[in-house]
Structures are given as structure tokens and as C-alpha cells.
VOBA-1610 file (N, C-alpha, C; in pm, whole numbers, padded with zeros to 5 digits, always signed):
BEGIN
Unk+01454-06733+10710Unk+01518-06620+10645Unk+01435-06561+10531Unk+01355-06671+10481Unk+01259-06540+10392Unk+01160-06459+10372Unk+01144-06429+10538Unk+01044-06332+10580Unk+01108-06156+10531Unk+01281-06199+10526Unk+01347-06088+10510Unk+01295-06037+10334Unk+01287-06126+10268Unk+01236-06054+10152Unk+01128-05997+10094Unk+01000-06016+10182Unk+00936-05919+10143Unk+00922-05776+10210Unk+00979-05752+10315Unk+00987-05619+10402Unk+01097-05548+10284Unk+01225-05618+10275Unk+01312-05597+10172Unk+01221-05548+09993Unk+01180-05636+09925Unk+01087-05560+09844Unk+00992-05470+09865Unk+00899-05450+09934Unk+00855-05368+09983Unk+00928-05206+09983Unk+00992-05227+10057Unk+01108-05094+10074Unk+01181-05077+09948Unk+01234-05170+09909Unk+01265-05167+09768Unk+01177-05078+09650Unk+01048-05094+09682Unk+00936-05055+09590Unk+00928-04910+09636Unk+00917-04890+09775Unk+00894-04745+09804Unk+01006-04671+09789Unk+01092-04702+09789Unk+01225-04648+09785Unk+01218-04609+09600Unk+01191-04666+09520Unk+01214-04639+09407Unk+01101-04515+09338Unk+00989-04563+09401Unk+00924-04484+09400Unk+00921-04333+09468Unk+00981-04321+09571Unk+01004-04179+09628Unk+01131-04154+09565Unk+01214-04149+09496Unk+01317-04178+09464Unk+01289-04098+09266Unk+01201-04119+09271Unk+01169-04091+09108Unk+01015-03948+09087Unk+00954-04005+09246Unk+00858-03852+09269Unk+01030-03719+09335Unk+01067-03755+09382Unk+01125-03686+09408Unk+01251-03597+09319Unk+01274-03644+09201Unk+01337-03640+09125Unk+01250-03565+08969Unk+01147-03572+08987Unk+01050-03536+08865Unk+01072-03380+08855Unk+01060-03365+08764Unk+01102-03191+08733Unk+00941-03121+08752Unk+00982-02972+08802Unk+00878-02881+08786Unk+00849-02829+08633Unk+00738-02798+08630Unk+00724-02771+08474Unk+00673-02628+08478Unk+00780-02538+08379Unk+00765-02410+08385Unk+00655-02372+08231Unk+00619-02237+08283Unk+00525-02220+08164Unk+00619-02057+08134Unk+00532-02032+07997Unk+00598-01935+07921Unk+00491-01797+07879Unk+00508-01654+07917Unk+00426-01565+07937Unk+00508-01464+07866Unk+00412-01446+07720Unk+00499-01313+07622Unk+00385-01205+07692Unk+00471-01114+07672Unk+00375-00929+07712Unk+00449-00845+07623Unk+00350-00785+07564Unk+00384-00692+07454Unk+00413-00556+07536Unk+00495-00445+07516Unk+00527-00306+07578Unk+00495-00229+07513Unk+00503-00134+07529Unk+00535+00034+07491Unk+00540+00124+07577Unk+00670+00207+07577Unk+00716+00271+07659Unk+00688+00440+07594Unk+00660+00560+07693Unk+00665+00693+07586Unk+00769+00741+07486Unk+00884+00659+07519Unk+00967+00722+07394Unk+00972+00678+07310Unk+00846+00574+07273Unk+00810+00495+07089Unk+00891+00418+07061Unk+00934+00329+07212Unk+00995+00216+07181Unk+00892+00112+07215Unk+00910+00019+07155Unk+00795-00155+07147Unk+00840-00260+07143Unk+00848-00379+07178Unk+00871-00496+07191Unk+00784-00564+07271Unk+00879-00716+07292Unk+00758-00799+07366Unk+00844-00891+07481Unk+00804-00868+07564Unk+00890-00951+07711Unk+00840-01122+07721Unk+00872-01173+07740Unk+00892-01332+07744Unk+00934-01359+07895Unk+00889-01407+07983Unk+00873-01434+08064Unk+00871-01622+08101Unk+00972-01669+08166Unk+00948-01845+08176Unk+00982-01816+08320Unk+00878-01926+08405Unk+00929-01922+08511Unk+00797-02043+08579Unk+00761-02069+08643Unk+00721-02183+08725Unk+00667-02145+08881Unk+00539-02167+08866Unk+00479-02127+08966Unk+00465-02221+09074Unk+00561-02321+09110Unk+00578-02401+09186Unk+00752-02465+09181Unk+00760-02504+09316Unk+00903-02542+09325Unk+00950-02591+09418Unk+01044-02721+09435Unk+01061-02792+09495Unk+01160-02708+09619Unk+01110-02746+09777Unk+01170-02715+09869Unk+01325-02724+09879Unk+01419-02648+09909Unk+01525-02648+09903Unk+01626-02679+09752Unk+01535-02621+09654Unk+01618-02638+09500Unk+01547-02491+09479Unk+01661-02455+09326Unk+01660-02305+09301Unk+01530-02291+09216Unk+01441-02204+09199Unk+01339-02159+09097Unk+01412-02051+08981Unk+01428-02105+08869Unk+01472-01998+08813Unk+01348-01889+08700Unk+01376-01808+08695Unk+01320-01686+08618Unk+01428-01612+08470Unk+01336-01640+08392Unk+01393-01588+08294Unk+01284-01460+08200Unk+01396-01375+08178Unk+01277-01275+08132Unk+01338-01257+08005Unk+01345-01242+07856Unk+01346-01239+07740Unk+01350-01087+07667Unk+01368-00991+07675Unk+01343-00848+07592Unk+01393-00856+07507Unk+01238-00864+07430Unk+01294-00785+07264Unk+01260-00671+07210Unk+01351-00599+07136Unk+01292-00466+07057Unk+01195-00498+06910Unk+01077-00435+06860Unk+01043-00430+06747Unk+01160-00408+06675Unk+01193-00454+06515Unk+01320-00469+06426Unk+01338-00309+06366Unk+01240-00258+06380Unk+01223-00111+06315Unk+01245-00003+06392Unk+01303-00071+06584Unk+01374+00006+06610Unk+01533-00022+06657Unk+01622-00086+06564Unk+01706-00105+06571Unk+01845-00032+06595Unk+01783+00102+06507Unk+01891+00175+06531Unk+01883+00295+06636Unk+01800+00272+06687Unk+01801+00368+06805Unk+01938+00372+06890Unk+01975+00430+06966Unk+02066+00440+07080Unk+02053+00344+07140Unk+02146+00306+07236Unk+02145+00178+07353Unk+02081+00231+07475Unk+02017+00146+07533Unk+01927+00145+07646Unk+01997+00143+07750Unk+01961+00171+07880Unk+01992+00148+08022Unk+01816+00028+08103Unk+01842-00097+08121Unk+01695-00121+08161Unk+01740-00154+08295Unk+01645-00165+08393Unk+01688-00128+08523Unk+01546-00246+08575Unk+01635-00378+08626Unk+01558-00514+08670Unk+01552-00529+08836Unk+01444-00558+08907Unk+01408-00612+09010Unk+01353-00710+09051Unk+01365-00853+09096Unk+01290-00958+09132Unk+01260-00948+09305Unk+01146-00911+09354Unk+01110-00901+09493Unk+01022-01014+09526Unk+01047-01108+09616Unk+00975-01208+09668Unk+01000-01241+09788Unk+00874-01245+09888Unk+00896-01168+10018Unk+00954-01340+10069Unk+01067-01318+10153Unk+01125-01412+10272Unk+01228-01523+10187Unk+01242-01491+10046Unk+01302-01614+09945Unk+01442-01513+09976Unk+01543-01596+09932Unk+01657-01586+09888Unk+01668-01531+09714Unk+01704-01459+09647Unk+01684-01402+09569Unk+01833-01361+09478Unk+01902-01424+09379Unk+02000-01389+09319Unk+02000-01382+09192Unk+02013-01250+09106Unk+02092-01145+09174Unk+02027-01064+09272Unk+02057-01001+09417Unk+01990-00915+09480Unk+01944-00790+09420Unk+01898-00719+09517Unk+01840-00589+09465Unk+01870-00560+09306Unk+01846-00418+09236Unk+01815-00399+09155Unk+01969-00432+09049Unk+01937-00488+08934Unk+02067-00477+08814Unk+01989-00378+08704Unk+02124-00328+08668Unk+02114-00219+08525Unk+02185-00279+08453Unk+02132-00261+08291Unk+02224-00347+08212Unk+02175-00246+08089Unk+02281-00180+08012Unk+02313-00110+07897Unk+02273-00188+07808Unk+02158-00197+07710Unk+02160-00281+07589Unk+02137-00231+07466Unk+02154-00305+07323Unk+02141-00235+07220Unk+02041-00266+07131Unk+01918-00191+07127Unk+01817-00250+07071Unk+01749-00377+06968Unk+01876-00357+06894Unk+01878-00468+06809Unk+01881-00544+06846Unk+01943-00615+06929Unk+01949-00748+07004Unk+01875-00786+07097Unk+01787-00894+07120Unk+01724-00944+07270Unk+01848-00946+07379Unk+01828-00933+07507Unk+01862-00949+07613Unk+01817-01033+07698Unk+01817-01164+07799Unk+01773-01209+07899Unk+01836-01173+07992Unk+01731-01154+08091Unk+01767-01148+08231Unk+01740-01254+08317Unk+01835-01311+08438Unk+01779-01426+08498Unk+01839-01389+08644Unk+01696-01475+08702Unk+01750-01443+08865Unk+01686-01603+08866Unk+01762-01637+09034Unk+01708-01777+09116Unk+01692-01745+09233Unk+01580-01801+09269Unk+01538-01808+09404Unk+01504-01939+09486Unk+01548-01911+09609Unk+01566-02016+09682Unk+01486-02034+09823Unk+01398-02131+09848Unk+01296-02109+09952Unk+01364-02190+10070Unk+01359-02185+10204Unk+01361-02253+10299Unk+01293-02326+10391Unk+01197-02282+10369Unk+00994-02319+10412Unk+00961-02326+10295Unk+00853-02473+10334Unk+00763-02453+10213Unk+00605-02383+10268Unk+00577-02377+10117Unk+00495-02201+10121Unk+00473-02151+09996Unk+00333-02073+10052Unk+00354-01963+09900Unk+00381-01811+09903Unk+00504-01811+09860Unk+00546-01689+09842Unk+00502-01558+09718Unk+00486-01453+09763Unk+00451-01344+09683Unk+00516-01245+09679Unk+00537-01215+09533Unk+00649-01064+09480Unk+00619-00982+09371Unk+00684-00937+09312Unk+00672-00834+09169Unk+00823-00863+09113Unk+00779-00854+09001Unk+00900-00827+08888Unk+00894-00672+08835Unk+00998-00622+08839Unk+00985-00479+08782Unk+01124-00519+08713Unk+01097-00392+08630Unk+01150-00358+08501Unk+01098-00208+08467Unk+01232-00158+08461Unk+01228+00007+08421Unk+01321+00048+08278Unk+01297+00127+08206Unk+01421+00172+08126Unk+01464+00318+08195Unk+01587+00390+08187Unk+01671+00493+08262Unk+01710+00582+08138Unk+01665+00726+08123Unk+01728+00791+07998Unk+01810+00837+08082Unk+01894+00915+07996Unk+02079+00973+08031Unk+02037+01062+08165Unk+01907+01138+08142Unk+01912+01231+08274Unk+01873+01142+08387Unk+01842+01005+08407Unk+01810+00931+08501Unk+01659+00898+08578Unk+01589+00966+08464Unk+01469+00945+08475Unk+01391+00820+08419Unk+01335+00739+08511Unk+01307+00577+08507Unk+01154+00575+08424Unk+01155+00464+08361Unk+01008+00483+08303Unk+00977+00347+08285Unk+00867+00268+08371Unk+00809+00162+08400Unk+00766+00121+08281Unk+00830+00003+08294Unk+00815-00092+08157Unk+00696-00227+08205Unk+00776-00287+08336Unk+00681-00383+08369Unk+00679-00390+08513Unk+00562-00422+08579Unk+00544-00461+08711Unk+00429-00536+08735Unk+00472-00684+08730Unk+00414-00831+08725Unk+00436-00857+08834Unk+00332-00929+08934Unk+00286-00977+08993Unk+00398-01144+09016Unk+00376-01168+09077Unk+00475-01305+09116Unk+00384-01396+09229Unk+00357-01530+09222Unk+00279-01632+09325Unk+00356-01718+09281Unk+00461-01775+09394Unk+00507-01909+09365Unk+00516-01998+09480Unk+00475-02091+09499Unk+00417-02236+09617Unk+00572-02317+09612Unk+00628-02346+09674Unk+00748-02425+09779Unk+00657-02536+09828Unk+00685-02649+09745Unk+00647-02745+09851Unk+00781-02804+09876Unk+00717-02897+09993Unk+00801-03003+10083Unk+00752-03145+10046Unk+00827-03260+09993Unk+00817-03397+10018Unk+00783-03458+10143Unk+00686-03495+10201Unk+00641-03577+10315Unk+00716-03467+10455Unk+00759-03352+10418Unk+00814-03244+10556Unk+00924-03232+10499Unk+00992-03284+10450Unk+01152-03282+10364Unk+01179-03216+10251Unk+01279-03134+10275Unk+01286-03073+10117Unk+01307-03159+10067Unk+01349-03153+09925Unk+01388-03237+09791Unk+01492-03342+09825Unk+01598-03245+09857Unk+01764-03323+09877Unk+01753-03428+09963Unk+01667-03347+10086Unk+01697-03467+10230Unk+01603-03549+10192Unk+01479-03568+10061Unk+01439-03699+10087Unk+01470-03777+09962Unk+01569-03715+09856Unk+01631-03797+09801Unk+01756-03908+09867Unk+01783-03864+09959Unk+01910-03895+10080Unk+01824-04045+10164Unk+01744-03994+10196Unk+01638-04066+10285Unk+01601-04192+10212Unk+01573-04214+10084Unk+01479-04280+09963Unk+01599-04354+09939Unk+01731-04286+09903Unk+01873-04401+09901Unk+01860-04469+10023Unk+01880-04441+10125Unk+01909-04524+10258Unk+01794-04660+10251Unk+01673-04612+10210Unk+01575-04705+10204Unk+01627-04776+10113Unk+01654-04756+09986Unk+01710-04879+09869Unk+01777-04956+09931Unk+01901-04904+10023Unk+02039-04975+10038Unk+01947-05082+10127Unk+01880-05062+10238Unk+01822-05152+10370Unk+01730-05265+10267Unk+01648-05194+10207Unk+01588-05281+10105Unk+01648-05379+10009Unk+01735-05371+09940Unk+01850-05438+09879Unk+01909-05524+09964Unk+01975-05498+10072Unk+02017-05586+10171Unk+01923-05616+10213Unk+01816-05638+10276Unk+01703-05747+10356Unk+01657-05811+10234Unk+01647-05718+10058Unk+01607-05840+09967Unk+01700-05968+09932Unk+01803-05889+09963Unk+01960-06031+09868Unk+02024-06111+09979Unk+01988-06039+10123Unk+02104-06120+10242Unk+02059-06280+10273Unk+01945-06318+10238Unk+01905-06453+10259Unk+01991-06511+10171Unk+02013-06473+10054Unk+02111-06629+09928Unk+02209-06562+09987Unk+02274-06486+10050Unk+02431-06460+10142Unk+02419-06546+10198Unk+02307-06544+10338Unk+02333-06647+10410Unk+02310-06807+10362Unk+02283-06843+10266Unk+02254-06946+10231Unk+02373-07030+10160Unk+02442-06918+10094Unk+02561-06973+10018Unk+02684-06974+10177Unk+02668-06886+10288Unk+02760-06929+10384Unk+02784-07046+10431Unk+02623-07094+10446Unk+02569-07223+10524Unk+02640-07366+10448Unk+02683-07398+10293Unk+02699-07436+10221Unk+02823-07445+10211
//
């Protein structure tokens, strides 16, 4: 019976180990861009987002707008957001408008969701809208983000997979003193 414990550790070991790669977070980085738009408004966009991401978990995007403090009292804005990334799942869809008031930062956030892993490519746009509805390009950034897969598996199914291995591992490590205390 104690041939069962080292196949049992063994698996035990890999199991913990896929189990903790699989679980490790992506690490996002952080990208300020300064603006100016023609109607002598200025600020600086903040950008976090992660150019890599685990197969079948969400990538999120966060974009940051701030106004310079000296234009505070201006009127409230209309800014007009797009996240395009070709074949991803993408929420919120198509374009959002959101009324804001200079003084204050605003974030915007979308998640995206891959089904293949891959590297996917898009743009971020960002427009502001005056009252007559005329749009005026604030930003249009470029987007490269890589989907990988665990050993062919997204994330979930080989966190799923990596349990099953513990449990078999655990049992082929402990079932010998079971059977030993039966025998007894």
C-alpha cells in the first residue's frame, strides 16, 4: 500500500502548484495622456488596463478624466466613449455618453471577455459633443491585448481540473493509514 503515496504526493504537488499559477493575478499598468481639445479645455486621461488576460475571466479597463482646476466653471460636458476590440465580448457595448461637470473627474469602465486565447486588437475612443452635436476627438488609443489559455484550458476549467487532482492526490496520499487502521 505505499506505493499509493508517492503518485498521491506527487499529484498533491502538482495540484497545488497549478492551483496557485492559476490563480495569480494579471498585473495591470497605468498610462496618464495629457489633452487639449479646441474649445480650451485641458486635462489628463489615466488609463489602467492590462495587456494580458486570463482565458475565460473579464479584462477590465478603466479610463480616469480629469479637467485642469482652472477650468472648473465651465458648463457641463457631453463625452461620448467607445471600447472596440475585434471578436471580444465587450461591456458596456457600443458607444456611452455621459454629461459631466468639469470640476469633477469621471471614470469610465468597460470589461471584456475573450473566448479563444489570442491577441486581440482595438481602439479606445473618446469624443466630447457640443449642444449642436458636433463631436470633437479627444482620444483614439490603440488597444493589444493577449488571452492566454492554461495548458488549452481557460482559467476556471483548470482551476476545476487542479481541485480534482488535490482530492485524488489527498486520497492516494492518506488512504493507506485508512486501510491500515481497518486492518487493526
Amino acid at each position: 500500500m505505499k506505493w499509493n503515496r508517492i503518485p498521491g504526493a506527487i499529484l498533491l504537488l502538482l495540484a497545488l502548484v497549478g492551483l496557485i499559477v492559476s490563480m495569480w493575478p494579471v498585473s495591470d499598468q497605468s498610462t496618464e495622456i495629457p489633452f487639449s481639445i479646441p474649445d480650451g479645455l485641458s486635462g489628463t486621461l489615466q488609463l489602467t488596463q492590462s495587456n494580458q488576460m486570463h482565458l475565460g475571466e473579464n479584462a477590465i479597463f478603466r479610463l480616469k478624466v480629469a479637467f485642469k482646476q482652472d477650468q472648473s466653471e465651465r458648463q457641463q460636458i457631453i463625452l461620448i466613449s467607445k471600447l472596440e476590440l475585434d471578436n471580444l465580448d465587450v461591456t458596456p457595448r457600443g458607444e456611452g455618453k455621459v454629461l459631466i461637470d468639469p470640476s469633477k473627474p469621471v471614470v469610465l469602465n468597460w470589461e471584456a471577455t475573450a473566448h479563444n486565447a489570442g491577441t486581440y486588437n482595438g481602439t479606445l475612443w473618446l469624443f466630447t459633443e457640443s449642444v449642436e452635436g458636433e463631436r470633437t476627438l479627444v482620444l483614439a488609443l490603440p488597444i493589444n491585448l493577449e488571452a492566454t489559455a492554461l495548458l488549452g484550458f481557460s482559467y476556471q476549467s483548470a482551476r476545476i481540473i487542479c481541485f480534482m487532482i488535490l482530492i485524488t492526490g489527498v486520497f492516494l496520499l492518506f488512504s493507506p493509514f485508512k486501510s491500515k487502521k481497518m486492518h487493526n
